[in-house]
MARLUM-496226 format. One line per 5 residues: number of its first residue (from 1); their letters; for each residue x, y, z of N, C-alpha, C. Coordinates in pm, whole numbers. Example, Ala and Ser with C-alpha at 12.3 -4.5 7.8 and 13.67 -1.06 7.14 Angstrom:
1 = AS = 1319 -569 780 1230 -450 780 1320 -330 780  1285 -225 708 1367 -106 714 1290 3 787
END
This chain:
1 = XXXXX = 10685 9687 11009 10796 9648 10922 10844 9767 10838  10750 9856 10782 10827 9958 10742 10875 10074 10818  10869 10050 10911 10906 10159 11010 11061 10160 11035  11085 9994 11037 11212 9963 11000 11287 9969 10858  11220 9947 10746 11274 9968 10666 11290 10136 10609
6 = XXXXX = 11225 10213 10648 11204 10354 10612 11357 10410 10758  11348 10384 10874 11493 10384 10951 11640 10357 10919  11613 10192 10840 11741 10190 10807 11786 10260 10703  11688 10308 10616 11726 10376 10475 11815 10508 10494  11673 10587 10632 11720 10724 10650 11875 10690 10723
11 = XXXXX = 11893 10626 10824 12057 10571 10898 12128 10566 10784  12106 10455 10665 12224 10431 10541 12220 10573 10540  12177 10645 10465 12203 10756 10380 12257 10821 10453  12236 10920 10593 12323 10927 10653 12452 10895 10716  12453 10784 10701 12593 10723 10751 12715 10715 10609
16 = XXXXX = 12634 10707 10460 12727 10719 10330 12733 10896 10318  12676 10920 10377 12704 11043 10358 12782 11134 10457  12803 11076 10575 12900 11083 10684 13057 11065 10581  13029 10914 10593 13161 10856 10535 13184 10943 10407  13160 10997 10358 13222 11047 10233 13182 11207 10251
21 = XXXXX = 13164 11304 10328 13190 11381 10407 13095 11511 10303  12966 11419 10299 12879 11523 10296 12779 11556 10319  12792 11537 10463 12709 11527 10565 12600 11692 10539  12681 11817 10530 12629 11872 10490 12540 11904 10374  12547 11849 10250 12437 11804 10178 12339 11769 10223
26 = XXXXX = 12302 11659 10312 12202 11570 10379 12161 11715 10439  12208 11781 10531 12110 11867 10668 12040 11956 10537  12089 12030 10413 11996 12131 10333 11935 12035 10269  11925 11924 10212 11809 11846 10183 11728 11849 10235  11732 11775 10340 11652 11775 10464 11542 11916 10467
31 = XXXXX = 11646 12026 10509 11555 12124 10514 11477 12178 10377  11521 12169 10268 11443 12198 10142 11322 12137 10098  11341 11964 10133 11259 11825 10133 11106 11870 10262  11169 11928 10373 11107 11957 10431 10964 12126 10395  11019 12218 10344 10964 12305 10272 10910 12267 10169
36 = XXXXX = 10925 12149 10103 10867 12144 9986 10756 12065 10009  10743 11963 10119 10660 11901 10198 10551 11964 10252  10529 12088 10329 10491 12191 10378 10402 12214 10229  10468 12235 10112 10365 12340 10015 10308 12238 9923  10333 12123 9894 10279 11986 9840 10112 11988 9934
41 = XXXXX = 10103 11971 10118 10004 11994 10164 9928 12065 10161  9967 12158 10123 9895 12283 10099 9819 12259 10012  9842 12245 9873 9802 12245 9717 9742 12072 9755  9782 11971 9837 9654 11880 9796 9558 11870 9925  9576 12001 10027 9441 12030 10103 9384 12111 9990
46 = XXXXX = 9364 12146 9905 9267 12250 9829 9230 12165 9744  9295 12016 9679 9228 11978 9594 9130 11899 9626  9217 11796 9772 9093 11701 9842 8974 11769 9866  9016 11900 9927 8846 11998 9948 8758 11996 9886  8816 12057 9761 8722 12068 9661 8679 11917 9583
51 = XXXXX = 8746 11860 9570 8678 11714 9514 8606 11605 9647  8644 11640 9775 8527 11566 9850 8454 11648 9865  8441 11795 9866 8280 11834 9867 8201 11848 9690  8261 11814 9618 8198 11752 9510 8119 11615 9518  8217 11517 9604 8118 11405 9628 8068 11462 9775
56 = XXXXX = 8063 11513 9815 7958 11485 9922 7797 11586 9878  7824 11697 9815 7762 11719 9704 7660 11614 9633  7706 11558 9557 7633 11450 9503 7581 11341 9576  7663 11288 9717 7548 11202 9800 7452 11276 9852  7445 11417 9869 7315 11488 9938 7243 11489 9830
61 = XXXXX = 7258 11511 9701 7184 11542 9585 7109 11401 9568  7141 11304 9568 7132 11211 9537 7148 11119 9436  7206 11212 9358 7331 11130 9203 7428 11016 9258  7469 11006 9382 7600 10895 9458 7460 10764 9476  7368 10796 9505 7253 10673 9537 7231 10620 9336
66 = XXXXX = 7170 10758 9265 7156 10708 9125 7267 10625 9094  7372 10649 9091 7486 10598 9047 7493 10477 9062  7479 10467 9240 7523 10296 9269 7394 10215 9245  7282 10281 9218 7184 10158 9175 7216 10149 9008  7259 10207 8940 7311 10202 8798 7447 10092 8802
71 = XXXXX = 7541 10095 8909 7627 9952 8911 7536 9847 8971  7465 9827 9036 7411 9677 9045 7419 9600 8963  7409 9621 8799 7447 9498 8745 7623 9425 8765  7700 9581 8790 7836 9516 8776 7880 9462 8929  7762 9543 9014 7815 9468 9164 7761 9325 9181
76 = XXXXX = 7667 9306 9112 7555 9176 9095 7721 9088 9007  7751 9145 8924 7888 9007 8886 7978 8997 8995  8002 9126 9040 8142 9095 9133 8154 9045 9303  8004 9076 9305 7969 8997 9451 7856 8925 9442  7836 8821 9356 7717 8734 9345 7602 8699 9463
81 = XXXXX = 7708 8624 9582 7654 8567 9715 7603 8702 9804  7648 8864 9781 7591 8957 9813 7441 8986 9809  7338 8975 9948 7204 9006 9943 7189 9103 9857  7014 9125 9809 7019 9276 9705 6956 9316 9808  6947 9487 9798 6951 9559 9925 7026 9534 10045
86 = XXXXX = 7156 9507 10085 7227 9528 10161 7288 9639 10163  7373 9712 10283 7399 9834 10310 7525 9807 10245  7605 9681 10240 7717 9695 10201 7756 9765 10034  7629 9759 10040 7634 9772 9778 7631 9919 9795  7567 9984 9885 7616 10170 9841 7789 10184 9907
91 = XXXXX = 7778 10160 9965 7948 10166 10021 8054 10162 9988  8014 9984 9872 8136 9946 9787 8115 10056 9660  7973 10115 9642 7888 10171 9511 8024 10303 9521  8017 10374 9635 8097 10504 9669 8237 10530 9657  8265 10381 9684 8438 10370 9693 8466 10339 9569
96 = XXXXX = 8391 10242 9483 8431 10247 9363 8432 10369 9268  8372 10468 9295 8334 10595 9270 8437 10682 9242  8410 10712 9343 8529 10780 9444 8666 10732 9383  8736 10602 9395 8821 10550 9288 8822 10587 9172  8706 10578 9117 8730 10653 8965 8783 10732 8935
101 = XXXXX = 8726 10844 9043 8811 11003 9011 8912 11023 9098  8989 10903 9105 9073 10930 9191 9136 10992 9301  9007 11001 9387 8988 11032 9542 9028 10941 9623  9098 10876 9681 9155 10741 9736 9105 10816 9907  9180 10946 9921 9122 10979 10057 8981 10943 10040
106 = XXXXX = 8860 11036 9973 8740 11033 10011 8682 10852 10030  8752 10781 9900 8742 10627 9924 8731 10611 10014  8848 10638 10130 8824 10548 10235 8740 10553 10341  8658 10608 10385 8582 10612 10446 8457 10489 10408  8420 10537 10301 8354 10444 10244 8378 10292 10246
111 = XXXXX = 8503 10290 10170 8586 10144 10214 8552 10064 10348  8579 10171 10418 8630 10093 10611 8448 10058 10617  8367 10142 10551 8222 10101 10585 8189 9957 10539  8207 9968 10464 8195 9846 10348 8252 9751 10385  8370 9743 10444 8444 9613 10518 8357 9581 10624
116 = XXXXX = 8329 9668 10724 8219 9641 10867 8116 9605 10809  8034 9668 10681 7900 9554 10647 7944 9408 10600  8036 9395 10583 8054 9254 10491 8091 9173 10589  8170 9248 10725 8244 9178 10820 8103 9130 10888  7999 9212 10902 7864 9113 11000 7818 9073 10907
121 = XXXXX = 7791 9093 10742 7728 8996 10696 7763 8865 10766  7947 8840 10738 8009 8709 10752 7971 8626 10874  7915 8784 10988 7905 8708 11096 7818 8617 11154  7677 8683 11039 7571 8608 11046 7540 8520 10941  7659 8485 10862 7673 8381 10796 7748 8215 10855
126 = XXXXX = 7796 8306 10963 7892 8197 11011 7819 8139 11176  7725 8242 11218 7614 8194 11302 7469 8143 11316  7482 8135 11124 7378 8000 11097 7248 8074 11045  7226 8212 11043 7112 8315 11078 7086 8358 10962  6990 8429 10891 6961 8469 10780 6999 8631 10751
131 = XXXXX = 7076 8631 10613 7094 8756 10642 6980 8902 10684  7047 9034 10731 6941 9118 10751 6894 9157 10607  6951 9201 10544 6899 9228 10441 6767 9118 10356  6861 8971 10360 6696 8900 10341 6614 8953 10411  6634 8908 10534 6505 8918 10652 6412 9027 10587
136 = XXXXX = 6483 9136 10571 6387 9289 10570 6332 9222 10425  6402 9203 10334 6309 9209 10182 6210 9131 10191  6273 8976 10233 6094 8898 10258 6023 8966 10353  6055 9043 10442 5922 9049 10523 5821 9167 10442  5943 9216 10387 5841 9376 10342 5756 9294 10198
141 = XXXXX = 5828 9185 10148 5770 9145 10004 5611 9055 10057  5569 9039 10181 5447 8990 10213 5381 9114 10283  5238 9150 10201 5210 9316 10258 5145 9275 10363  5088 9339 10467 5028 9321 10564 4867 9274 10560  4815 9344 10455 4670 9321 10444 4655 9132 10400
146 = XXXXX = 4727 9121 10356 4771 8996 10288 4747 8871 10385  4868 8911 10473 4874 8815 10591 4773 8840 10656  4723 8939 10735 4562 8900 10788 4490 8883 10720  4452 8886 10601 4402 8800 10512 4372 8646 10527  4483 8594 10495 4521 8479 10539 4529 8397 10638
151 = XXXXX = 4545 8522 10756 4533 8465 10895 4361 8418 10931  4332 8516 10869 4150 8566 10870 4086 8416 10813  4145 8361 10698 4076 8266 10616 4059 8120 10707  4098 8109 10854 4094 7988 10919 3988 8016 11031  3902 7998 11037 3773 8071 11117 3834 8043 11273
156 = XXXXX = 3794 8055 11388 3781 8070 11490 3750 7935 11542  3605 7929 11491 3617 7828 11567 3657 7690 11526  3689 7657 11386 3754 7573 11329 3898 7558 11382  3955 7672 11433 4135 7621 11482 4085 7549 11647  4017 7622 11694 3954 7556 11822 4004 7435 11829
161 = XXXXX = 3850 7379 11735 3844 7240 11768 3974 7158 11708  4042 7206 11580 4145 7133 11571 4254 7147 11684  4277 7260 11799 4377 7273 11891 4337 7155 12009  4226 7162 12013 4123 7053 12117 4167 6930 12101  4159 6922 11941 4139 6766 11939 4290 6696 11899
166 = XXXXX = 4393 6810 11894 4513 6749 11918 4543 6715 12122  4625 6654 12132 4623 6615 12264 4744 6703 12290  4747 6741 12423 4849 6859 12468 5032 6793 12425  5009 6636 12458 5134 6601 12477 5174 6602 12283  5106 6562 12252 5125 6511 12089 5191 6651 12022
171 = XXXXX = 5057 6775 12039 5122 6904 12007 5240 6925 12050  5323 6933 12187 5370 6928 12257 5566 6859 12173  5473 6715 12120 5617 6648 12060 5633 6732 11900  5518 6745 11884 5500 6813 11758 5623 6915 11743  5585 7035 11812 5623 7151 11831 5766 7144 11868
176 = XXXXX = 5826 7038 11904 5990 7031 11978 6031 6973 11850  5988 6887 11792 5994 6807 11650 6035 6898 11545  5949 7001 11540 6013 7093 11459 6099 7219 11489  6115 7206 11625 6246 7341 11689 6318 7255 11651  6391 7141 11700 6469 7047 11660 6493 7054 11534
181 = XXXXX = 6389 7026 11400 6438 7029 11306 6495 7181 11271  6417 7294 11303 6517 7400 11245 6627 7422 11369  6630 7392 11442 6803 7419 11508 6894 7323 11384  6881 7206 11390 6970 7161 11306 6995 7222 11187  6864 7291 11087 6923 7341 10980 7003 7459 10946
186 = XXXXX = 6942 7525 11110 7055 7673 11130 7200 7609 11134  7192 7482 11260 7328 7445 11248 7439 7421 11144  7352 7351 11054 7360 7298 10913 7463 7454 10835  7370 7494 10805 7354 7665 10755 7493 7718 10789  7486 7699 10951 7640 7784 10997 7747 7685 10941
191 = XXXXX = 7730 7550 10962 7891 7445 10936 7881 7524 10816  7815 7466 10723 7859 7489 10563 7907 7642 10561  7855 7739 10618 7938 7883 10615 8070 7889 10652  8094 7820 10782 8208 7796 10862 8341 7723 10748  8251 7614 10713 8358 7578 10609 8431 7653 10523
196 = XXXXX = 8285 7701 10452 8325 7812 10375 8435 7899 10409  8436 7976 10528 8481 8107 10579 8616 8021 10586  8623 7933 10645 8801 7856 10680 8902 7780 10542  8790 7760 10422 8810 7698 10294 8916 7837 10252  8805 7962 10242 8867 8053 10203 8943 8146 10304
201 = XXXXX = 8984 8139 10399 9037 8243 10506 8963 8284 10569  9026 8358 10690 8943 8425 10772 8806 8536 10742  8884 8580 10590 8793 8684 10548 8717 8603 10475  8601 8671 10433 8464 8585 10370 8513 8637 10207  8439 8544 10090 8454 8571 9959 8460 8757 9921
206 = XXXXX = 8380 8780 9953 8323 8933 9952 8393 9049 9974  8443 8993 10098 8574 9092 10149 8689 9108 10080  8708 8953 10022 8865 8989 9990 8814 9018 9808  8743 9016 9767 8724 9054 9621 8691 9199 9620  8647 9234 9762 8637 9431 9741 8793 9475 9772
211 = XXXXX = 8819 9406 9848 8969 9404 9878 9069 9466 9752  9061 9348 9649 9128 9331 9585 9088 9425 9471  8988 9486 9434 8873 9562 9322 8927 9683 9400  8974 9721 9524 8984 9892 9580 9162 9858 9552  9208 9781 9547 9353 9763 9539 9386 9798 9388
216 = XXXXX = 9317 9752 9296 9377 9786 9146 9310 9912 9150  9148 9931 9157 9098 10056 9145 9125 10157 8997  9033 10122 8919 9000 10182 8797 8995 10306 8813  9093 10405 8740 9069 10570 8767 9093 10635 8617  8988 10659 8641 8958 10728 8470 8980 10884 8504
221 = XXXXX = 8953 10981 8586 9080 11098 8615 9123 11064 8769  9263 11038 8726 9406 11072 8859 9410 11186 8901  9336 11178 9023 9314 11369 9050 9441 11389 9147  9477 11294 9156 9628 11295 9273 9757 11337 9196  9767 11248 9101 9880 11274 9043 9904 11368 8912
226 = XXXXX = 9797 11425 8919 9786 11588 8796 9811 11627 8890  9772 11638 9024 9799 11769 9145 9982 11765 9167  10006 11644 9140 10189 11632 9206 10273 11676 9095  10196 11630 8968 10269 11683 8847 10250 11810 8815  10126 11898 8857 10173 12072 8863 10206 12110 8959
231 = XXXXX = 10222 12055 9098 10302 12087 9235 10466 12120 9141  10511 12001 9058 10652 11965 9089 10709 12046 8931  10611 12146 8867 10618 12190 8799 10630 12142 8612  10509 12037 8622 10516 11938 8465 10469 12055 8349  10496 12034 8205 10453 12135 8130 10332 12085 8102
236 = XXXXX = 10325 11932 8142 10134 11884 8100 10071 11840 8210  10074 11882 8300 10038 11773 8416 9963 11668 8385  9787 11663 8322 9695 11601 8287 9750 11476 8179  9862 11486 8131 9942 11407 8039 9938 11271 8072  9929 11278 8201 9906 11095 8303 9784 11028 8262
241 = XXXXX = 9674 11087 8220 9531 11089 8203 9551 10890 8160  9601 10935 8035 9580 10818 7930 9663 10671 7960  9760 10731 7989 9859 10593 8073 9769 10514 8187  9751 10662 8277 9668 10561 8423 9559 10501 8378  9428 10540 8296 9375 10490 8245 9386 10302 8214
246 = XXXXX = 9499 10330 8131 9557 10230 8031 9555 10095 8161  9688 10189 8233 9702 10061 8369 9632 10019 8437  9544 10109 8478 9474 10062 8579 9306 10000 8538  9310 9995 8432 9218 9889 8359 9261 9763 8327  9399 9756 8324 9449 9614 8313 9468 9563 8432
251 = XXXXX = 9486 9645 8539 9512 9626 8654 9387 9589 8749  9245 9645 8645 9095 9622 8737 9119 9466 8633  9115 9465 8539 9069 9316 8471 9149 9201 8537  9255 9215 8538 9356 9112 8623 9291 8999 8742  9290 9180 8791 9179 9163 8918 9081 9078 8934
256 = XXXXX = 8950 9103 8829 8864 9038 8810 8875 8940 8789  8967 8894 8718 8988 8747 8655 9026 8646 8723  9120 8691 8857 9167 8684 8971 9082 8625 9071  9006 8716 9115 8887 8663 9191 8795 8591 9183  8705 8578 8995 8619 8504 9006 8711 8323 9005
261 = XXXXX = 8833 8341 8937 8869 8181 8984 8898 8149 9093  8954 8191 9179 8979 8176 9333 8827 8148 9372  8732 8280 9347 8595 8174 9406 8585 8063 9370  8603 8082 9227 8508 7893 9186 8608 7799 9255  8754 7821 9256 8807 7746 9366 8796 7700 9499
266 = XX = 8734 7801 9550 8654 7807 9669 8519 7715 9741  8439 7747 9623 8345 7692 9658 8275 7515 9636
END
């Protein structure tokens, strides 16, 4: 759709500028618009450089990991139903980051990650299954010595005779008795997800609240638009500091306020 609307614009302007016969205006625009285009890239390949190898810097260091375990409390509000330890919380941890200092390129990478963890969370929310991230924490939260321990505490020959003295068929109904019961509760598990997922859209709660949290995106330094305002020759460039600030904190709260009612609507 904007491919069309960015066509007809460039056609109008050309065509009012046909009709009123200054057509030549338009071709040295063009070419000036075009040179000035050329040296704009220039000046924000040197800044993206240097500010994504600042963060990539800090994820090798490991200040980008400190960091995002220092938001868990604020990712713990903004994605509640989010497992702890999932891959998706450094991802969203980075992009929100990254947003801050107003890296939107380096964001995205991060972003598109963060959508693919949330997109199989959903998937194994909606196929009845426990998430991975549970899985791994309970299993690692029972130590090993523990469970053979435990396994250990039923002697030998005591399971024997109780396996004996059940009858093959009885065990037998036993054992289907309870596949039966947990198929149904997986089943169970997936409807109520399913609902869920179709209550709220295709996308799951999670998605569309990172969605919407990378869309306002809190930036406490605009490293983009100090770069366009000394490209285009400002006497303050950094002058934006306090405004973007301003907005785009009303623009993260909105946000927030936004999403958690739509959940409770949701659920």
């Amino acid at each position: 759709m904007l491919n069309y609307i960015w066509a007809f614009m460039i056609a109008a302007g050309i065509a009012w500028a046909a009709l009123h016969g200054n057509i030549g205006a338009v071709t040295s625009g063009l070419l000036d618009s075009a040179a000035d285009a050329v040296s704009l890239c220039i000046t924000m390949l040197g800044v993206v450089s240097m500010w994504t190898g600042v963060l990539k810097i800090g994820e090798r260091s490991g200040l980008v990991d400190r960091l995002a375990r220092r938001m868990n409390p604020v990712l713990r509000f903004l994605f509640p139903d989010l497992p702890e330890g999932h891959p998706a919380r450094r991802s969203i941890a980075v992009n929100m980051i990254a947003n801050m200092l107003g890296l939107g390129w380096a964001a995205t990478p991060a972003g598109l990650q963060a959508m693919k963890e949330l997109a199989q969370l959903e998937e194994e929310r909606q196929n009845g299954g426990t998430p991975r991230a549970e899985t791994e924490a309970r299993d690692s939260g029972t130590p090993r010595a523990e469970t053979e321990a435990r396994d250990s505490e039923t002697p030998r020959a005591e399971a024997e005779v109780r396996e004996n003295g059940t009858p093959r068929a009885e065990a037998k109904t036993r054992d289907s008795g309870i596949s039966h019961i947990g198929s149904k509760a997986r089943g169970e598990r997936g409807e109520k997800a399913a609902q869920a997922g179709r209550a709220c859209g295709a996308a799951s709660r999670e998605m569309c609240t990172f969605l919407i949290i990378n869309i306002s995106s809190l930036q406490l330094i605009p490293v983009s638009m100090i770069a366009y305002r000394g490209q285009y020759g400002s006497a303050a460039p950094a002058a934006i500091v306090g405004p973007a600030v301003a907005a785009t904190a009303v623009s993260t709260l909105v946000a927030v306020v936004f999403c958690k009612v739509m959940n409770r609507a949701c659920r």
